[in-house]
Structures are given as C-alpha cells and as structure tokens.
N, CA, C and O atoms as a GROMACS GRO file, in nm:
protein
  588
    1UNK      N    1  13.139   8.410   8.735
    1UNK     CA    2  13.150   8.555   8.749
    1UNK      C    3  13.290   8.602   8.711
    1UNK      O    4  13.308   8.700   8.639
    2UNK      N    5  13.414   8.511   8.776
    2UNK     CA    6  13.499   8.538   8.762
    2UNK      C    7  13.532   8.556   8.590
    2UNK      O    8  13.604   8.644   8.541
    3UNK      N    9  13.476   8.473   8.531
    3UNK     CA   10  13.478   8.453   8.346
    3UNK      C   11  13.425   8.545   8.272
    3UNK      O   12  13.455   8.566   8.155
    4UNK      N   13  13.324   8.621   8.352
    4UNK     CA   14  13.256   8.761   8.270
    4UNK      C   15  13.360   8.875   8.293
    4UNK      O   16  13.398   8.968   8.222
    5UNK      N   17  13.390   8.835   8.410
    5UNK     CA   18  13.463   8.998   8.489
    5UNK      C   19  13.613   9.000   8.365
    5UNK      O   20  13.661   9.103   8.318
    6UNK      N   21  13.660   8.854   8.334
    6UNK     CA   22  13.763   8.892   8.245
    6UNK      C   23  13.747   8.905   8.101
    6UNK      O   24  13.818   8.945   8.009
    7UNK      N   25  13.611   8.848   8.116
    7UNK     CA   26  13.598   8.849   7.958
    7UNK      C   27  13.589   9.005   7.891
    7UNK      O   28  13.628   9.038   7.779
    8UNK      N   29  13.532   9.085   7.987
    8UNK     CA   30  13.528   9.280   7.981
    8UNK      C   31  13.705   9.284   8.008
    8UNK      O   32  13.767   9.311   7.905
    9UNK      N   33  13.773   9.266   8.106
    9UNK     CA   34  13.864   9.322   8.095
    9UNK      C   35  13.959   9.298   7.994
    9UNK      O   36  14.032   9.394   7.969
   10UNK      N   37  13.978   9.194   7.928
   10UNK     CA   38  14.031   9.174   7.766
   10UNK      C   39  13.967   9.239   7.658
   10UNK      O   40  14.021   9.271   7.552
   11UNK      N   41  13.808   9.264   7.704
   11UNK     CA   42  13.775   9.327   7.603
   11UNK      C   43  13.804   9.455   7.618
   11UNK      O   44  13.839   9.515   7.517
   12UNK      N   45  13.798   9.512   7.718
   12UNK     CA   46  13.853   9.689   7.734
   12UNK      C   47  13.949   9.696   7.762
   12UNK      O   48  13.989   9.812   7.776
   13UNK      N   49  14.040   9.594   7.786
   13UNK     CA   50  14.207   9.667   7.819
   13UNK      C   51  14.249   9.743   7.711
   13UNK      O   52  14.342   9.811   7.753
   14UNK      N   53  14.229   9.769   7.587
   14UNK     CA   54  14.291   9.879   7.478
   14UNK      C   55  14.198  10.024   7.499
   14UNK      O   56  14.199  10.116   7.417
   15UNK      N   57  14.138  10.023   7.594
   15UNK     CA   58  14.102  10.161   7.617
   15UNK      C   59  14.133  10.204   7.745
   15UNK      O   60  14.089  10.307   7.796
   16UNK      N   61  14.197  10.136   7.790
   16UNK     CA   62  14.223  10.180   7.985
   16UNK      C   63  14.326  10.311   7.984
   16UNK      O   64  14.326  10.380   8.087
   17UNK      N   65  14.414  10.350   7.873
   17UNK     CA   66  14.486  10.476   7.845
   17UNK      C   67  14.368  10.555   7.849
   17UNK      O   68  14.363  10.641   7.937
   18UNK      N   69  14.278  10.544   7.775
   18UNK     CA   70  14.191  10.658   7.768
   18UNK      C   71  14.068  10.698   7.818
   18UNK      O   72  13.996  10.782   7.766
   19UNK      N   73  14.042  10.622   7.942
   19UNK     CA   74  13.982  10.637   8.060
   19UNK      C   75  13.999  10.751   8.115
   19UNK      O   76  13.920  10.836   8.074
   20UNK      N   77  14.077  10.786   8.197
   20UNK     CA   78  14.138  10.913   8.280
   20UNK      C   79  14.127  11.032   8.178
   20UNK      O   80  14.128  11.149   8.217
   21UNK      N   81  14.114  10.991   8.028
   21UNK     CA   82  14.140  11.129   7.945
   21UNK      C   83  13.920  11.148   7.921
   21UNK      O   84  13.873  11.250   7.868
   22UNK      N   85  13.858  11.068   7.956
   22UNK     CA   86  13.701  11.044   7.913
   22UNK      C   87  13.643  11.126   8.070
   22UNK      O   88  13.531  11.179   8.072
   23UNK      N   89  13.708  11.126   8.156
   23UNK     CA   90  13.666  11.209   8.318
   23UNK      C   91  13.704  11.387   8.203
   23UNK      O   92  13.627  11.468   8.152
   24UNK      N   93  13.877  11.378   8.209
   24UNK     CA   94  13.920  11.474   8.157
   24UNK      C   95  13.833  11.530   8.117
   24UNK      O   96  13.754  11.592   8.188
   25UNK      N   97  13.826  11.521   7.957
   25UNK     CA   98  13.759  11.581   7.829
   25UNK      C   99  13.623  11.649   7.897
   25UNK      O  100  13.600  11.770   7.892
   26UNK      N  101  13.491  11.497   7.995
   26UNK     CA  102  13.380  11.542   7.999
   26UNK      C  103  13.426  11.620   8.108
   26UNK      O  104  13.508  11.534   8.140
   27UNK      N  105  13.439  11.683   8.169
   27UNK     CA  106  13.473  11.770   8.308
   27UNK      C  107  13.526  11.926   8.222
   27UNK      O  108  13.470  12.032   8.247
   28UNK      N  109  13.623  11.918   8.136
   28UNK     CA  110  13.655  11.984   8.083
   28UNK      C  111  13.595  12.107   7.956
   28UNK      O  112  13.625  12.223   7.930
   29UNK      N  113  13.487  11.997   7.892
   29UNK     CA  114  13.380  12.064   7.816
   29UNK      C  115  13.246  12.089   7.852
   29UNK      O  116  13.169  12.160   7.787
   30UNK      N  117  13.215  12.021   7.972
   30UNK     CA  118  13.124  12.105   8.031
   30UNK      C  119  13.096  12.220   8.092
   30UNK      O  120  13.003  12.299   8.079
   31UNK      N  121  13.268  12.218   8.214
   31UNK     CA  122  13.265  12.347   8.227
   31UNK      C  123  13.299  12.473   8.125
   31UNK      O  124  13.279  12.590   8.156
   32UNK      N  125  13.343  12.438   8.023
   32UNK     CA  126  13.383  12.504   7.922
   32UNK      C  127  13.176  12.607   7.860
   32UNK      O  128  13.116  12.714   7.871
   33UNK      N  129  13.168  12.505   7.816
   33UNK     CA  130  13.004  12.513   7.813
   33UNK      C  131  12.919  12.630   7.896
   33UNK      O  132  12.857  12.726   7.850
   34UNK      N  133  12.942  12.582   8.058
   34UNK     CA  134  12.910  12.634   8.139
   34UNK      C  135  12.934  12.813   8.142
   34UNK      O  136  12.854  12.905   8.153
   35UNK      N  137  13.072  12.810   8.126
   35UNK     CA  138  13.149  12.950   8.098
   35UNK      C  139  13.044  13.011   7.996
   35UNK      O  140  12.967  13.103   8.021
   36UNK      N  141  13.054  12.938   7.870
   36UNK     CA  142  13.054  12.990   7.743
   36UNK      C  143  12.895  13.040   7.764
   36UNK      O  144  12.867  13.143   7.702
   37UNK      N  145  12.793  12.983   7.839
   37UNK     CA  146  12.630  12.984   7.831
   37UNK      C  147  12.654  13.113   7.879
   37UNK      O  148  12.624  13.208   7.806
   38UNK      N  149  12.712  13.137   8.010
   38UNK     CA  150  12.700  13.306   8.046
   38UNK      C  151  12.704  13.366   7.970
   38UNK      O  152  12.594  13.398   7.928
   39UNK      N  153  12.806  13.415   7.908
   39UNK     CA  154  12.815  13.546   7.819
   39UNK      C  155  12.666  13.582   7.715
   39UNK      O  156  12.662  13.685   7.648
   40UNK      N  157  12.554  13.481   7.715
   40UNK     CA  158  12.446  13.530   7.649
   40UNK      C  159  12.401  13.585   7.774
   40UNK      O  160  12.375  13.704   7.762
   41UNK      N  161  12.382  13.536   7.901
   41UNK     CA  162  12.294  13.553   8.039
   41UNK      C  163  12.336  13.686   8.072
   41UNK      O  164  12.256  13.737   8.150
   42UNK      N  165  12.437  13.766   8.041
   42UNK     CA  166  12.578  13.863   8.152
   42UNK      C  167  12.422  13.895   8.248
   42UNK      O  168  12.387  13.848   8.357
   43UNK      N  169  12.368  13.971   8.175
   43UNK     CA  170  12.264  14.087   8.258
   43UNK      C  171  12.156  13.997   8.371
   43UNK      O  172  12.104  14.041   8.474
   44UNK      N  173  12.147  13.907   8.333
   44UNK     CA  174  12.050  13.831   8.441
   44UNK      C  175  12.139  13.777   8.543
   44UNK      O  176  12.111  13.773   8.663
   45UNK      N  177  12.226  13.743   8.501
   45UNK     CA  178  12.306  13.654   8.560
   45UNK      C  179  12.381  13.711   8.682
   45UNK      O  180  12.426  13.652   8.780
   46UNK      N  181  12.380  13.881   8.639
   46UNK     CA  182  12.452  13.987   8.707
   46UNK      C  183  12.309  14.004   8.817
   46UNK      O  184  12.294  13.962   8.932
   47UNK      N  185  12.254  14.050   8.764
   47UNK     CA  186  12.108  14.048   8.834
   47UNK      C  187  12.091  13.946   8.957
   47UNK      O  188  12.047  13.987   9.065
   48UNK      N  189  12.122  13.835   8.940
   48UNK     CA  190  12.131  13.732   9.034
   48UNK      C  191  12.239  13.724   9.137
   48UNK      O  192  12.222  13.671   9.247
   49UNK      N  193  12.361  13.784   9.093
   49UNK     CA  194  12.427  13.758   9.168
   49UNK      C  195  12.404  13.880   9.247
   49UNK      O  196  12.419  13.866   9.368
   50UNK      N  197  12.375  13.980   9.211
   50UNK     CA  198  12.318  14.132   9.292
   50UNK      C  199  12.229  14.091   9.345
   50UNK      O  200  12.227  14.153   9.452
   51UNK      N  201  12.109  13.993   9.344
   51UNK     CA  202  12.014  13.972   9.441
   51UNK      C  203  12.100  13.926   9.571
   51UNK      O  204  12.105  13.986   9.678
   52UNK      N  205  12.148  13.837   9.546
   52UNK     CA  206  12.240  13.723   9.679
   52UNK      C  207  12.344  13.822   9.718
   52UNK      O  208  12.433  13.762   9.780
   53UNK      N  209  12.367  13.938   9.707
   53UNK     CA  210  12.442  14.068   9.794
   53UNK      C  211  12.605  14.016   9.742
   53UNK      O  212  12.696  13.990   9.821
   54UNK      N  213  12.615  14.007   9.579
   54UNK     CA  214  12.723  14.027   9.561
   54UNK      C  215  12.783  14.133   9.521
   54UNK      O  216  12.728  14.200   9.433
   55UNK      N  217  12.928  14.181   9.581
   55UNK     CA  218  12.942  14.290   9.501
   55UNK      C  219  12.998  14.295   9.362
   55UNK      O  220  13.076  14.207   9.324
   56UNK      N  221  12.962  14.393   9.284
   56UNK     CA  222  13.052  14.415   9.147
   56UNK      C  223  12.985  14.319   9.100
   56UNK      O  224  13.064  14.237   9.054
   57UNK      N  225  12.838  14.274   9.084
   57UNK     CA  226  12.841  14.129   9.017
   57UNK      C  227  12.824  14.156   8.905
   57UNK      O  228  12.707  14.125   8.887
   58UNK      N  229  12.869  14.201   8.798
   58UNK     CA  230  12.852  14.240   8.639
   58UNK      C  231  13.032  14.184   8.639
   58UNK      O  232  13.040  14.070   8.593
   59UNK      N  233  13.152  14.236   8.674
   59UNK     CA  234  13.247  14.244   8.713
   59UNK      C  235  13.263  14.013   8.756
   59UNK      O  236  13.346  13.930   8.719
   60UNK      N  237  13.189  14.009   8.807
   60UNK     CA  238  13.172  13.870   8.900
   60UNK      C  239  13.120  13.773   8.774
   60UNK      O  240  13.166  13.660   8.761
   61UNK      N  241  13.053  13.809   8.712
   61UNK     CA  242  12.958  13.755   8.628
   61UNK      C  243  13.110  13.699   8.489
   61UNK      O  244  13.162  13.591   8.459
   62UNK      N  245  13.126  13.825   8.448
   62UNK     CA  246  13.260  13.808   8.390
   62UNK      C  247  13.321  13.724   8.425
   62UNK      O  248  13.333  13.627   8.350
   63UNK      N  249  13.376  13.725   8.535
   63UNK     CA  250  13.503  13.641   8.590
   63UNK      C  251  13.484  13.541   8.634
   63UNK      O  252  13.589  13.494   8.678
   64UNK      N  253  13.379  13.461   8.651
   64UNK     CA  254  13.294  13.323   8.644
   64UNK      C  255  13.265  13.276   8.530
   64UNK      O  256  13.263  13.154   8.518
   65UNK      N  257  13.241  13.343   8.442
   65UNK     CA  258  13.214  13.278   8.259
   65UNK      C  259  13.395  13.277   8.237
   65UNK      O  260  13.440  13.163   8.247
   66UNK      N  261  13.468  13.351   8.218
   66UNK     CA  262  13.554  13.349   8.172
   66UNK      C  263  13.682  13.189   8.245
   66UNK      O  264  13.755  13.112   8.183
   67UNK      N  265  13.647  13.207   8.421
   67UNK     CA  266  13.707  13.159   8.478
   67UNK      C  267  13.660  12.984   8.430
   67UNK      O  268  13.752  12.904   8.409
   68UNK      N  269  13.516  12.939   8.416
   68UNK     CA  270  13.456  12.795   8.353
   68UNK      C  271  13.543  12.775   8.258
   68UNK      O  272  13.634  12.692   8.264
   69UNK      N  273  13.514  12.863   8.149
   69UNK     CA  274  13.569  12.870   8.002
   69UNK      C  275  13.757  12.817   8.015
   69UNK      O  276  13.815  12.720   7.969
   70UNK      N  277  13.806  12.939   8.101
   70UNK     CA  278  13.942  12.883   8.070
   70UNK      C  279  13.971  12.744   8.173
   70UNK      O  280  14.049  12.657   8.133
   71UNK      N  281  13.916  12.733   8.282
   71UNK     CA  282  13.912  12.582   8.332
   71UNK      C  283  13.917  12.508   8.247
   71UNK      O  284  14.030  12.472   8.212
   72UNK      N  285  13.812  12.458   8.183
   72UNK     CA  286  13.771  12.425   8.113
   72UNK      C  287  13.857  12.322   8.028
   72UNK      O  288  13.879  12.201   8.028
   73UNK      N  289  13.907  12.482   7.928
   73UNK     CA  290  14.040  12.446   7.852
   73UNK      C  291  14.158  12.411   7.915
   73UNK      O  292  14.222  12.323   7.856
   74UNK      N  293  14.192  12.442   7.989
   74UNK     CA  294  14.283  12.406   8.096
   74UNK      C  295  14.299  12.236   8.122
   74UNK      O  296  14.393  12.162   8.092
   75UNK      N  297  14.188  12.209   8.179
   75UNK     CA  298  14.183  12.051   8.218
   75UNK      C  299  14.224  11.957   8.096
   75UNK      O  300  14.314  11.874   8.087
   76UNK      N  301  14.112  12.007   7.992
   76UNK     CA  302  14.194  11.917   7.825
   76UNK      C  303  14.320  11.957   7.811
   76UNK      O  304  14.400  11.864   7.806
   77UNK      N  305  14.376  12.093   7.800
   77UNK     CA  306  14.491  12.095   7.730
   77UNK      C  307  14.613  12.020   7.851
   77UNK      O  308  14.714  11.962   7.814
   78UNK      N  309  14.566  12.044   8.021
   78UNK     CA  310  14.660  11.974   8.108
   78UNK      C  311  14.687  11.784   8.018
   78UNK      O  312  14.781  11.704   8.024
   79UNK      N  313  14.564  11.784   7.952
   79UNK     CA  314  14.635  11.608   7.925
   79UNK      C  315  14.661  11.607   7.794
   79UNK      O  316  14.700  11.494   7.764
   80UNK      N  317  14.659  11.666   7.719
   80UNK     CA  318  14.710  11.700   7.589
   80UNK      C  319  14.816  11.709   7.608
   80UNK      O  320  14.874  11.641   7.522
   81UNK      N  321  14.904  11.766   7.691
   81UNK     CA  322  15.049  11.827   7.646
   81UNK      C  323  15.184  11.713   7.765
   81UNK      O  324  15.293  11.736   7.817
   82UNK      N  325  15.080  11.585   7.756
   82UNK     CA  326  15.147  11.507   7.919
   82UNK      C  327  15.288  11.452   7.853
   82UNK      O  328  15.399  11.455   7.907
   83UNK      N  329  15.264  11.413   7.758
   83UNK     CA  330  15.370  11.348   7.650
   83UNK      C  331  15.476  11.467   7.664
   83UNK      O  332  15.576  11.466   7.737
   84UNK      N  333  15.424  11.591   7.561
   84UNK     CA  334  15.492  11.695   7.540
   84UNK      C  335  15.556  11.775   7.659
   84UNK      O  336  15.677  11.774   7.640
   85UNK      N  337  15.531  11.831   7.753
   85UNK     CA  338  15.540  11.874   7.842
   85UNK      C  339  15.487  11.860   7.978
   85UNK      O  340  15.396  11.925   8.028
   86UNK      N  341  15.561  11.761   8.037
   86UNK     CA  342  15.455  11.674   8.110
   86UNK      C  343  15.452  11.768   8.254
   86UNK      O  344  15.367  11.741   8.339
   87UNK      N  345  15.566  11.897   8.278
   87UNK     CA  346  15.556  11.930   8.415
   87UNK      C  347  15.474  12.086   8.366
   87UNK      O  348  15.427  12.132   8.470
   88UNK      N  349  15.455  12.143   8.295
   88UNK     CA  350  15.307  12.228   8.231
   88UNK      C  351  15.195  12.170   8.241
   88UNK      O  352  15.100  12.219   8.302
   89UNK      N  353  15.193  12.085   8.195
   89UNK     CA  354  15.052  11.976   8.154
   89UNK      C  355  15.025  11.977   8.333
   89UNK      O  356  14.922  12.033   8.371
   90UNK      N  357  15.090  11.932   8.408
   90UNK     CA  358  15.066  11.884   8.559
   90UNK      C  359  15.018  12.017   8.611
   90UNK      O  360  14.904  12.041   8.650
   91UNK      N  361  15.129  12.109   8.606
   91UNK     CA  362  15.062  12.245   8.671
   91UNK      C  363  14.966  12.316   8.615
   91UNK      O  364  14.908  12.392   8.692
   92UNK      N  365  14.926  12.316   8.486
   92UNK     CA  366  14.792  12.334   8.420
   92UNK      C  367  14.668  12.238   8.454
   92UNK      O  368  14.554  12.285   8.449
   93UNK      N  369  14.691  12.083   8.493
   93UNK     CA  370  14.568  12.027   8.502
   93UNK      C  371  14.542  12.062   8.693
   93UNK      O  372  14.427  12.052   8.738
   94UNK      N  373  14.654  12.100   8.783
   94UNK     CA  374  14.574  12.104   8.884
   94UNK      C  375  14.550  12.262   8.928
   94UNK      O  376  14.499  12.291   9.037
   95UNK      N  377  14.602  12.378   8.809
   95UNK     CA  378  14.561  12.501   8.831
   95UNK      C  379  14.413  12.519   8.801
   95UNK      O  380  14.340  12.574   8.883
   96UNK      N  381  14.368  12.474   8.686
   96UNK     CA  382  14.260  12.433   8.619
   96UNK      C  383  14.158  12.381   8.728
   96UNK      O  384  14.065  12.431   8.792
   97UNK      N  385  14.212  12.276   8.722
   97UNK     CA  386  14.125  12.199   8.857
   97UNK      C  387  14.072  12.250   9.000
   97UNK      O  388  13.969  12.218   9.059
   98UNK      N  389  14.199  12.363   9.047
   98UNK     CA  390  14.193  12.431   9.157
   98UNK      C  391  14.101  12.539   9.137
   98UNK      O  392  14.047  12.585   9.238
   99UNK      N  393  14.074  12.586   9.026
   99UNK     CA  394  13.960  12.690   8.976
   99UNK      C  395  13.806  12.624   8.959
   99UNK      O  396  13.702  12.688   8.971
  100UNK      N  397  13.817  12.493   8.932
  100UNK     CA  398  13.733  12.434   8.918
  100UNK      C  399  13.631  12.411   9.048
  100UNK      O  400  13.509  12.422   9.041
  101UNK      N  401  13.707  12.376   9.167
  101UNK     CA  402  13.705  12.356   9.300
  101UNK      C  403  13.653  12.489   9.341
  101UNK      O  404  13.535  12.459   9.361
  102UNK      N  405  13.662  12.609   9.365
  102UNK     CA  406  13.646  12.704   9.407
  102UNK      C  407  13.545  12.747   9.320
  102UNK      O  408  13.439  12.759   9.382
  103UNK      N  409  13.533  12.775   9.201
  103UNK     CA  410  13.405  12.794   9.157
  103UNK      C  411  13.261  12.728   9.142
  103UNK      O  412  13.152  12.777   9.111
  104UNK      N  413  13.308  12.569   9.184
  104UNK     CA  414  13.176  12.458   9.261
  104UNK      C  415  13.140  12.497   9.395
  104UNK      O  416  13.030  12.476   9.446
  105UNK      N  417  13.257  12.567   9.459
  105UNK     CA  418  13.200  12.562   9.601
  105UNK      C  419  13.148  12.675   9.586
  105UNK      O  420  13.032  12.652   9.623
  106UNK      N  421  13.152  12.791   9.556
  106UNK     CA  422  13.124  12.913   9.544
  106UNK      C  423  12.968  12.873   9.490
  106UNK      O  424  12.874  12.907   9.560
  107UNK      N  425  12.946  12.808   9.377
  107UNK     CA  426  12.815  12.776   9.294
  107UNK      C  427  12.732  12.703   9.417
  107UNK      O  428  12.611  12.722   9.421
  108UNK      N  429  12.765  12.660   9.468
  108UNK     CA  430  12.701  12.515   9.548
  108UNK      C  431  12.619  12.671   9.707
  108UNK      O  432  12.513  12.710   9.756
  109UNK      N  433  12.765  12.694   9.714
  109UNK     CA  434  12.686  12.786   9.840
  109UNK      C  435  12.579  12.938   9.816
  109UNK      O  436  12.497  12.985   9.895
  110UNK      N  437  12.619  12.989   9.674
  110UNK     CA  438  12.565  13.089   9.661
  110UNK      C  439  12.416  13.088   9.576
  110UNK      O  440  12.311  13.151   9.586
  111UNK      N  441  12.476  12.965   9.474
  111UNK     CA  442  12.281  12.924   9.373
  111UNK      C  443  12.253  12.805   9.422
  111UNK      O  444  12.155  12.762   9.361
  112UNK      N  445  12.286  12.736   9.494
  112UNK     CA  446  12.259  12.634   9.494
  112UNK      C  447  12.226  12.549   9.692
  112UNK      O  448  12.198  12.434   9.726
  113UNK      N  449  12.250  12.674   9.773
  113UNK     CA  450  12.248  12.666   9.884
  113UNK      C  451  12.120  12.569   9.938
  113UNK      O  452  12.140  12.492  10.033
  114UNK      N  453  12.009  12.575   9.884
  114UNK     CA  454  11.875  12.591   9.906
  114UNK      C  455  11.866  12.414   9.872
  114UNK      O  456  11.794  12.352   9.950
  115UNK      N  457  11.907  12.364   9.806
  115UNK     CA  458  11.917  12.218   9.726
  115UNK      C  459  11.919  12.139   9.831
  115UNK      O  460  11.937  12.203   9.935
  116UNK      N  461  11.904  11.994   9.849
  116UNK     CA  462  11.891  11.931   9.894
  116UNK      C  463  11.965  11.776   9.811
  116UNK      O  464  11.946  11.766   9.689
  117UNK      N  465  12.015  11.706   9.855
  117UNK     CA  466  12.069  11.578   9.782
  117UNK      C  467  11.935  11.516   9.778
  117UNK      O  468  11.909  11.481   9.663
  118UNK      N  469  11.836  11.488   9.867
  118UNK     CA  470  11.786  11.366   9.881
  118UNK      C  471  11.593  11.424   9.898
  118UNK      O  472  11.499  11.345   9.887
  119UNK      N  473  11.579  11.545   9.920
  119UNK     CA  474  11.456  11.577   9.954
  119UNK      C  475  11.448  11.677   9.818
  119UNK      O  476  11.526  11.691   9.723
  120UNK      N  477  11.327  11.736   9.850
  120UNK     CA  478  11.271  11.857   9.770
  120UNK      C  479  11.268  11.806   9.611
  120UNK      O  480  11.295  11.687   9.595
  121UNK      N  481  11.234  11.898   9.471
  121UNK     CA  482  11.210  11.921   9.367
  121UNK      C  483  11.311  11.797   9.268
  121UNK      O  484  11.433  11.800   9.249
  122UNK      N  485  11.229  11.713   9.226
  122UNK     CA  486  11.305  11.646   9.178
  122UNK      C  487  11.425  11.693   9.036
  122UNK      O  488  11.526  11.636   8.994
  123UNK      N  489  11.377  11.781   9.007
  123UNK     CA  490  11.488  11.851   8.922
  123UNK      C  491  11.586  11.921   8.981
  123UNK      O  492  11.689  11.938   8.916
  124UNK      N  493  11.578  11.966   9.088
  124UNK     CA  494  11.668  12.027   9.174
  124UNK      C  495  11.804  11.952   9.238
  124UNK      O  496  11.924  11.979   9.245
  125UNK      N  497  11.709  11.835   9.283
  125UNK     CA  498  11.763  11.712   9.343
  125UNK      C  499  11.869  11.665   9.241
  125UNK      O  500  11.974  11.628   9.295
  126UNK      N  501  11.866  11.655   9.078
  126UNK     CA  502  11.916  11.633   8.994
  126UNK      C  503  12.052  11.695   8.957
  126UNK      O  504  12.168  11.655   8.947
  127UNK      N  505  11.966  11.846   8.936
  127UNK     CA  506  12.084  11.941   8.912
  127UNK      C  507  12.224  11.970   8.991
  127UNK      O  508  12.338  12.002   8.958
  128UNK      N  509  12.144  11.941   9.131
  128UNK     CA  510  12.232  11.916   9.219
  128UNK      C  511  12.344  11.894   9.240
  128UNK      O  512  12.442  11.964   9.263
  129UNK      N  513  12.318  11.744   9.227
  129UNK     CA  514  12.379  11.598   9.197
  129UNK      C  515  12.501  11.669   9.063
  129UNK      O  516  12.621  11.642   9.055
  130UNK      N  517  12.443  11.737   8.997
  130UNK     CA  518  12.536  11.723   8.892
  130UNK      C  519  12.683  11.850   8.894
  130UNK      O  520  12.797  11.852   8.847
  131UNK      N  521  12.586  11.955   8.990
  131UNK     CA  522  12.716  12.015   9.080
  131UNK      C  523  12.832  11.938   9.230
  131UNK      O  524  12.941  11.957   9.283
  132UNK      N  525  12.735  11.865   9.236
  132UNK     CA  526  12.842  11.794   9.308
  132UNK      C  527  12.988  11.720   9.216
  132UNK      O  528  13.110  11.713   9.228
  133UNK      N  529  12.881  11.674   9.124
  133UNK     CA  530  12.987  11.600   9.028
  133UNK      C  531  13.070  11.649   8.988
  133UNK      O  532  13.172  11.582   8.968
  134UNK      N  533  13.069  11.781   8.958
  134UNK     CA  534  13.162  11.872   8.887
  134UNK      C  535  13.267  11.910   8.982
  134UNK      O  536  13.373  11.960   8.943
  135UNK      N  537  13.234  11.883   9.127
  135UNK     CA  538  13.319  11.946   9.227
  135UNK      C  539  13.434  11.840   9.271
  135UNK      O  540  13.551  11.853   9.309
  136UNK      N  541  13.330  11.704   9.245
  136UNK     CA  542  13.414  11.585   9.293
  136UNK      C  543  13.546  11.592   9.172
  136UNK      O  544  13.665  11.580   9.202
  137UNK      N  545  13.497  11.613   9.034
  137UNK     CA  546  13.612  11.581   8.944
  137UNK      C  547  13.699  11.662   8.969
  137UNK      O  548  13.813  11.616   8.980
  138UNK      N  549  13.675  11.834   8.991
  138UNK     CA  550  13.798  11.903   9.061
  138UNK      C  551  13.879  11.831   9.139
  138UNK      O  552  13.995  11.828   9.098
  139UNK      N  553  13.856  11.764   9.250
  139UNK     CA  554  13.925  11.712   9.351
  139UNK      C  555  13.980  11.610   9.297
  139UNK      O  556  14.087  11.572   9.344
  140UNK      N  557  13.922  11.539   9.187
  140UNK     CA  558  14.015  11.436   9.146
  140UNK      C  559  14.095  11.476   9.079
  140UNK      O  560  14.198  11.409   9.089
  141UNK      N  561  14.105  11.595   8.978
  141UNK     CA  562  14.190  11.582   8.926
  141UNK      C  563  14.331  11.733   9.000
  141UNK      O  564  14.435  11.767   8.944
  142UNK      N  565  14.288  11.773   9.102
  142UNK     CA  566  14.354  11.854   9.202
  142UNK      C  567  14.455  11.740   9.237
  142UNK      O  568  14.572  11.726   9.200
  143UNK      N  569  14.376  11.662   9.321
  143UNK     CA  570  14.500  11.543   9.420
  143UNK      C  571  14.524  11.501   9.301
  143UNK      O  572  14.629  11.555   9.268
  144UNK      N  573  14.469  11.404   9.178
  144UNK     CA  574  14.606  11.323   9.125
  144UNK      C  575  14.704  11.368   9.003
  144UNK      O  576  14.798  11.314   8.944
  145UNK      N  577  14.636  11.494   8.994
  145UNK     CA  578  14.739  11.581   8.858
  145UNK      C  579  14.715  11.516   8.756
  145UNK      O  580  14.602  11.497   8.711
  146UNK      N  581  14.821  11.474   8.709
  146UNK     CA  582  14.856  11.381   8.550
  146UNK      C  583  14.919  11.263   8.556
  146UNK      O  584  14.988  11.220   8.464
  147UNK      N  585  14.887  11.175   8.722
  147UNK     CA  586  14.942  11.062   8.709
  147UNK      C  587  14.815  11.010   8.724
  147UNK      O  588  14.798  10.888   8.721
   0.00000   0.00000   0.00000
C-alpha cells in the first residue's frame, strides 16, 4: 500500500502548486455562472424572492447576480495576482470569499430552507449538497486566504 500511495505521490507532485488554484478556479466560475444565469431570470427570480417576503426584490435580485458574478471574479483574480501583489490578492480572495459565505447562507435559508441532506427528492437532496459545497469553499478560502 505503502508503494501505491508513493507511486501517485511522485506521480502528482508537479501539480500540488496547482491544487489550491483547481478549488479556486472551480468555486470561482461557478459562482460566476451562477451570477451570470440571473440576469436572463431578473423577473422570476424577483418574483421569487417577493413570494418569500423580500423586500425590493427586483433591487435584491440585482445585487445577488451581480454580487455571484463579482465573487466569482474575485476568488480567481485573489490567486492570480499572489505573485504580483500578494497583500491585494489576500484581501480580494477573502473579500470575495466573505461574499461568497453570506450569499450561501442567505441561499441555503431563503430557497433552499425546505431541503433536506439525507431525506426527501432525490434531486433536491443533490442540489443541496451542492450548496453546501459552495458554502464550505467560502470558508475555506475565508480562513486560509492565499496561504
């Protein structure tokens, strides 16, 4: 076992730099994605959030697409610029991140309240899962910045 376990780690030690940037990137272009899908939705989307007694949600709707979107960019460009500017890059990947965090929890309690990890609709159960994920990478990349 011990002979397999190293035989991977010689074989992937020339990508272990770019590990931390493969969380990055996918965390980063999804929510990017995420942002970007609203702006076809505004009116339903507004609609929805006016069902669940938000106010201004046209106003809300905006500032949730926009807020994904620049996350988004945020998280890539925080490791893009680590070389270049490594104390920008830091306060961009955990401003980013900190938006990231607050707009999972916000998602999780307001569309997503009803979900279940482990019971109910197996697509639900899924989708879930995949807002959690998005919330966990906030937090990872909140606590460890750009180290």
């Amino acid at each position: 076992m011990e002979s397999i376990n190293s035989f991977f780690n010689k074989l992937f030690s020339p990508f272990y730099t770019y590990t931390h940037f493969l969380l990055r990137i996918t965390l980063g272009i999804s929510f990017f994605l995420h942002g970007f899908g609203k702006f076809k939705i505004i009116d339903g989307f507004a609609g929805f959030l006016s069902s669940q007694g938000i106010l201004y949600p046209k106003f809300m709707t905006y500032l949730v697409a926009w807020g994904e979107m620049l996350a988004g960019i945020g998280i890539i460009l925080g490791g893009l610029l680590i070389k270049s500017h490594p104390v920008l890059a830091n306060f961009l990947t955990r401003l980013s991140s900190l938006s990231v965090i607050v707009i999972m929890i916000c998602a999780l309690i307001i569309a997503h309240s009803d979900w279940s990890l482990f019971i109910g609709e197996r697509g639900k159960v899924l989708f879930a899962s995949e807002q959690l994920f998005l919330l966990t990478l906030g937090f990872y990349f909140f606590i460890k910045g750009n180290d």
